[in-house]
C-alpha positions as CSV (number, residue, x, y, z in Angstrom):
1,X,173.9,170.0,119.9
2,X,173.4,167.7,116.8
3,X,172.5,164.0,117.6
4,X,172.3,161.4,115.1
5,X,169.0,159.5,114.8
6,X,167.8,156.2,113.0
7,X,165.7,157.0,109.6
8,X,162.4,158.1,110.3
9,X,160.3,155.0,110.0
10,X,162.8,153.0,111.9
11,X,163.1,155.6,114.5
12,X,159.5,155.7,115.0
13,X,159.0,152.3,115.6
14,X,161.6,152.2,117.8
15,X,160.0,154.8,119.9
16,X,156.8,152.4,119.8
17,X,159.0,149.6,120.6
18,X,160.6,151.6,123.9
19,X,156.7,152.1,125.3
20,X,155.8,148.2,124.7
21,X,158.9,147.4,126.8
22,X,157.2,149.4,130.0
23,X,153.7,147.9,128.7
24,X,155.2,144.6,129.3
25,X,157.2,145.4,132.3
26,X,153.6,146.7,133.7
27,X,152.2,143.5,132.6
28,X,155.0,141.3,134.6
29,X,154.5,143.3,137.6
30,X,150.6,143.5,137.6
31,X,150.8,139.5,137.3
32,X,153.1,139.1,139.9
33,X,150.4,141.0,142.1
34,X,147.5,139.4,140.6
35,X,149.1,136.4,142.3
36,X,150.4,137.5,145.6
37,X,146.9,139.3,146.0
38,X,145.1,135.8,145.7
39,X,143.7,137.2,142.5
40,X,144.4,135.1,139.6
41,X,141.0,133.7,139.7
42,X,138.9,137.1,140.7
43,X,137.0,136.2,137.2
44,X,136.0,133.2,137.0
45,X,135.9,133.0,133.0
46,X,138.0,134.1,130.2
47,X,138.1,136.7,128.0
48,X,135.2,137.9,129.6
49,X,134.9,138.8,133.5
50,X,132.0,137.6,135.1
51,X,130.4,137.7,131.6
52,X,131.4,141.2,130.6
53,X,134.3,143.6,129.6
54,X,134.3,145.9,132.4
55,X,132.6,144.3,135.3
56,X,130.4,146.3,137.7
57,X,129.1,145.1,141.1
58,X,132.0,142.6,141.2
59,X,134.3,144.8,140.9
60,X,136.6,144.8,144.1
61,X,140.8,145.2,144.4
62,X,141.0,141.3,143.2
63,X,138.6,141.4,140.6
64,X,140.4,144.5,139.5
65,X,143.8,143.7,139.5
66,X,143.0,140.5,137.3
67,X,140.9,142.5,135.0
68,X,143.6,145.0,135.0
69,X,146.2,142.5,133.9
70,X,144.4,141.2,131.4
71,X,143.5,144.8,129.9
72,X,147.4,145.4,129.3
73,X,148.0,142.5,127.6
74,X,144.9,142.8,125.6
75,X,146.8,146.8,124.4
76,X,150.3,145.0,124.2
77,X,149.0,142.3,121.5
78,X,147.2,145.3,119.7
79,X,150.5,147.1,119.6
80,X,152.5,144.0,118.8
81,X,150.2,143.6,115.5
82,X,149.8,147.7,114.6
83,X,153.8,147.2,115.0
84,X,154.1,143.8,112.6
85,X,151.8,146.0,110.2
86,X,153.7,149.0,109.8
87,X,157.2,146.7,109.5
88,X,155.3,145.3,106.6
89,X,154.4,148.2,105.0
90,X,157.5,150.3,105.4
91,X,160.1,147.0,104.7
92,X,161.7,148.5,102.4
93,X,163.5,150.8,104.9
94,X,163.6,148.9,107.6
95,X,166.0,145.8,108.3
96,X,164.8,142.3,106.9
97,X,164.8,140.5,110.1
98,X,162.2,143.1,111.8
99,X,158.8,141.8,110.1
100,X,159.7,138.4,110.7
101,X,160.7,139.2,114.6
102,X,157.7,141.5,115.0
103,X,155.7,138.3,113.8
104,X,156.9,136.1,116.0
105,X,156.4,138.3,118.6
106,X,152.7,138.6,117.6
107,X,152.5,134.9,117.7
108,X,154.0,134.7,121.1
109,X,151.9,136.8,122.6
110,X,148.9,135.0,120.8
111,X,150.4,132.0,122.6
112,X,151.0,134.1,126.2
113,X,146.9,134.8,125.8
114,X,146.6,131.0,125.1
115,X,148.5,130.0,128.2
116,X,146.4,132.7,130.5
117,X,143.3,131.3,130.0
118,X,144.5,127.8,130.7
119,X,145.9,129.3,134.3
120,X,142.3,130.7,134.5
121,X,140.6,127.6,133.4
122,X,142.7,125.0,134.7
123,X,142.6,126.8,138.0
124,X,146.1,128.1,138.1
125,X,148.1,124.6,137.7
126,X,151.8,125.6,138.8
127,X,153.8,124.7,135.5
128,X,151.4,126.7,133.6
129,X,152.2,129.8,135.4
130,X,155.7,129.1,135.4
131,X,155.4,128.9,131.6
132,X,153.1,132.1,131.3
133,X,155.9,134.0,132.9
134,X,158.5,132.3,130.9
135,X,156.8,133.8,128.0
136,X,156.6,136.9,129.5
137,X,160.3,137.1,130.2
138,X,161.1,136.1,126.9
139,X,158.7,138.9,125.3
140,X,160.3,141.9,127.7
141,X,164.0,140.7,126.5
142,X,163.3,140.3,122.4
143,X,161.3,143.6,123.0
144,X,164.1,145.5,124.8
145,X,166.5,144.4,122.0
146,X,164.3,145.3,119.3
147,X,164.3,148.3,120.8
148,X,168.1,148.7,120.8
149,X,168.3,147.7,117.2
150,X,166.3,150.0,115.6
151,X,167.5,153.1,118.1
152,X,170.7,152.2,118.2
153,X,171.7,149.9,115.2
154,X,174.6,148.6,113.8
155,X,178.1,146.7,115.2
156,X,177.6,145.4,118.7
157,X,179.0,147.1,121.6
158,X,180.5,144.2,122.9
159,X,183.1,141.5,121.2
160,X,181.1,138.6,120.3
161,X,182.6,136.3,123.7
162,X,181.6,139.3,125.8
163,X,177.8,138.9,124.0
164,X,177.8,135.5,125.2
165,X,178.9,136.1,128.9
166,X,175.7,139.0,128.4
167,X,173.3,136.4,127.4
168,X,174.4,134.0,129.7
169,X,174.0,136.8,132.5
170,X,170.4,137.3,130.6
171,X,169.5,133.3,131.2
172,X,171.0,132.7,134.6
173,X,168.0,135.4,135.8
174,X,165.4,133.8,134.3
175,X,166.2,131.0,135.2
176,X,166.2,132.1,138.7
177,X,163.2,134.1,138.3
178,X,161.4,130.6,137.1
179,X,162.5,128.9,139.7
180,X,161.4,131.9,142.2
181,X,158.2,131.6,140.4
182,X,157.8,128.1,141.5
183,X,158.4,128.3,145.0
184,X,155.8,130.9,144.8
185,X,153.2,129.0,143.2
186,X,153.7,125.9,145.0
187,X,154.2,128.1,148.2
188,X,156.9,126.4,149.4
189,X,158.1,129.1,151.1
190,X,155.1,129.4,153.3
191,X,155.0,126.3,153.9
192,X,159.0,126.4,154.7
193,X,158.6,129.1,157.1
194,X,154.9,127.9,158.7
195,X,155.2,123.8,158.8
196,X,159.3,123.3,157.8
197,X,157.8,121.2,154.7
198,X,159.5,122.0,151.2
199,X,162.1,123.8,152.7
200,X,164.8,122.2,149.7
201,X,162.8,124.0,147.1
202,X,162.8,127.6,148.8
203,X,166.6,126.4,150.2
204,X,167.3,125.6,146.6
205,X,166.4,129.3,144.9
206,X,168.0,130.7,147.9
207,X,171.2,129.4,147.4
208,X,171.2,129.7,143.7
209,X,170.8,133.5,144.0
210,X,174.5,133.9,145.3
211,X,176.5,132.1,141.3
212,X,173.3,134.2,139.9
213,X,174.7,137.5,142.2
214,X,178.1,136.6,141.2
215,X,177.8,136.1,137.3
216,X,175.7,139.6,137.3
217,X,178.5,141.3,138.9
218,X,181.0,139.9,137.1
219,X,180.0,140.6,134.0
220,X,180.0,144.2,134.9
221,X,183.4,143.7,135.8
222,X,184.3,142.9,132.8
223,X,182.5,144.9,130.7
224,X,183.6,148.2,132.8
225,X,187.5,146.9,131.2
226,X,186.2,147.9,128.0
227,X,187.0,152.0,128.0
228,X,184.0,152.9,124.9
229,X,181.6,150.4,127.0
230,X,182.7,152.0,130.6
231,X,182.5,155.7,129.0
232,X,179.1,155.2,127.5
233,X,177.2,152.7,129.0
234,X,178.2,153.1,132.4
235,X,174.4,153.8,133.2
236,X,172.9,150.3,132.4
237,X,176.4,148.8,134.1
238,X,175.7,150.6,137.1
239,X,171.4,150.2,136.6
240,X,172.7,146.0,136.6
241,X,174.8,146.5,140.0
242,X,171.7,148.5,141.7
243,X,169.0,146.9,140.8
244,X,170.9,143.3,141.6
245,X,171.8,144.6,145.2
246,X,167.9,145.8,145.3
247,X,167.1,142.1,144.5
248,X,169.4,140.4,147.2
249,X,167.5,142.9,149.9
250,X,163.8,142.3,148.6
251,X,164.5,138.7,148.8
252,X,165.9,138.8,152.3
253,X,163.5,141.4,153.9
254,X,160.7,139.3,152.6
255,X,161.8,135.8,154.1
256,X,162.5,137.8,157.5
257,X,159.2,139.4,157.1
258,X,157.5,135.3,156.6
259,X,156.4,136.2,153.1
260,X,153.9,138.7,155.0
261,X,154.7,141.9,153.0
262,X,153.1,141.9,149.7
263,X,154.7,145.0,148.5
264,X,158.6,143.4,148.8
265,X,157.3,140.2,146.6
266,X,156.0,142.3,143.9
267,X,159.0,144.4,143.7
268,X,161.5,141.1,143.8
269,X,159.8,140.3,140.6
270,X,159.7,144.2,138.8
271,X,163.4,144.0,139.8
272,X,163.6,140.4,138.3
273,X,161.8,142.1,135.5
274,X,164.3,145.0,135.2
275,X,167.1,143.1,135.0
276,X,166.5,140.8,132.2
277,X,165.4,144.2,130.2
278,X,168.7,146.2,130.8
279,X,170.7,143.2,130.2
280,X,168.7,142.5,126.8
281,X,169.2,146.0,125.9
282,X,173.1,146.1,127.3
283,X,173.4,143.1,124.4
284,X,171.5,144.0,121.5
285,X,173.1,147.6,121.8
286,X,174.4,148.4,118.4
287,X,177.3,151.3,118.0
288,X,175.3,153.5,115.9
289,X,173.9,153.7,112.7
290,X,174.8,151.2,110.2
291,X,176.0,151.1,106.2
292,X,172.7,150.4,105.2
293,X,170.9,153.4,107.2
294,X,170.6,157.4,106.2
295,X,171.1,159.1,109.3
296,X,168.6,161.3,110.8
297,X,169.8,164.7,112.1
298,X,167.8,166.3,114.5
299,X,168.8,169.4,117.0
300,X,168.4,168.0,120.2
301,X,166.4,170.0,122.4
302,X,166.4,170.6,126.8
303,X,162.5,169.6,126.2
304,X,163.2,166.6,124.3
305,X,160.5,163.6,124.7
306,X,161.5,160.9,127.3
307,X,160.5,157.6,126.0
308,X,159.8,154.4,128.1
């Protein structure tokens, strides 16, 4: 069977793109359990961990996951700029936006590093962290459209008022996920379940979940009404309606459980994670290859290489 690729260059870096999208996922999730594990200040200085790259008698789960976490994003950024380099040097058959996103990416995650030392040194202030996983968020869903773009350019897949309803979908879990993010680092909902004090915080992203819920599923709904959208992409349509279902029941079992199970809060944020990069990807989906692009033909193969 005879599948039509991207041109090389852009094909490549699109295949780089697709592994800095799990990098970053990793670097979401290993966050979220640097923080449920009490961890995010296992070293006590930054860059360094107790004065060293790899610390040795200190080393414990804590001091490992924080160490871990900052590890990953130390290979994302050097990804991010090998990335910006090689849009520079092969521009001319690449797409004009793509060094300038690629460097704007490098600068956000230059920023991300800026904003984890000042949790670290500023002993993990609330609207910081909020802010360092806003960054995060918005780095996952550029990157998972980048992603689409170069792999699958050209004509969206959508009408341009479906696009919107997408990124409006995109927002809405954020959003929630920011505002999860401060119950959680205000521990409100500890403190909901264990004293009944800042119960209208916890009571607030509770209740916010269900328009959230709603607008997710709707916008498959509509989306499946579009036969080429249904036929093709029913994967990430039926990916959005799993993993949003997944969410509802992390969030629940882990309120029922008094916030005691730290394996259901770090998956409620992977699945938070998850959701804003199949619906980035879902929008930025192109149709194919565009007017501008040679195709690529390569015989596709039962051993062909599953990228991230």
């Amino acid at each position: 069977m005879q599948v039509i690729y991207p041109p090389k260059p852009r094909f490549r870096l699109g295949q780089l793109a697709a592994h800095v999208v799990v990098a970053l996922i990793a670097l979401v999730v290993i966050g979220g359990a640097t923080r449920v594990m009490e961890a995010g200040l296992a070293c006590p200085d930054w860059p360094l961990c107790y004065g060293s790259f790899l610390p040795g008698r200190q080393m414990n789960l804590q001091v490992f996951l924080e160490w871990f976490h900052r590890l990953d994003a130390f290979f994302v950024g050097i990804v991010l700029i090998t990335q910006f380099v090689l849009s520079l040097l092969w521009s001319k058959t690449l797409p004009k936006w793509l060094p300038w996103t690629y460097g704007f990416l490098t600068l956000l995650v230059a920023f991300q590093g800026f904003l984890g030392a000042l949790t670290v040194l500023q002993l993990l202030p609330s609207l910081i962290v909020m802010a360092h996983l806003a960054v995060a968020f918005t780095l996952v869903a550029i990157m998972s459209g980048v992603t689409q773009q170069l792999l699958s350019p050209g004509k969206s897949i959508f009408p341009l008022w479906l696009r919107s309803f997408g990124f409006l979908s995109l927002f809405s879990v954020v959003a929630q996920s920011l505002l999860g993010s401060r119950v959680a680092t205000s521990w409100a909902a500890q403190r909901c379940l264990d004293l009944g004090d800042s119960c209208n915080l916890l009571g607030l992203h509770r209740a916010s979940a269900i328009p959230v819920s709603f607008l997710l599923i709707l916008f498959v709904i509509v989306s499946s009404f579009h036969r080429d959208v249904f036929v093709n992409q029913w994967p990430y349509l039926l990916t959005i309606i799993s993993l949003n279902i997944s969410q509802i029941f992390l969030g629940v079992f882990s309120i029922q459980l008094g916030m005691s199970e730290p394996s259901l809060i770090i998956g409620h944020q992977l699945i938070a994670c998850l959701l804003v990069a199949v619906i980035a990807a879902l929008n930025f989906k192109g149709r194919g290859i565009d007017e501008s692009s040679q195709s690529l033909f390569i015989n596709q193969s039962t051993l062909e290489t599953c990228h991230g």
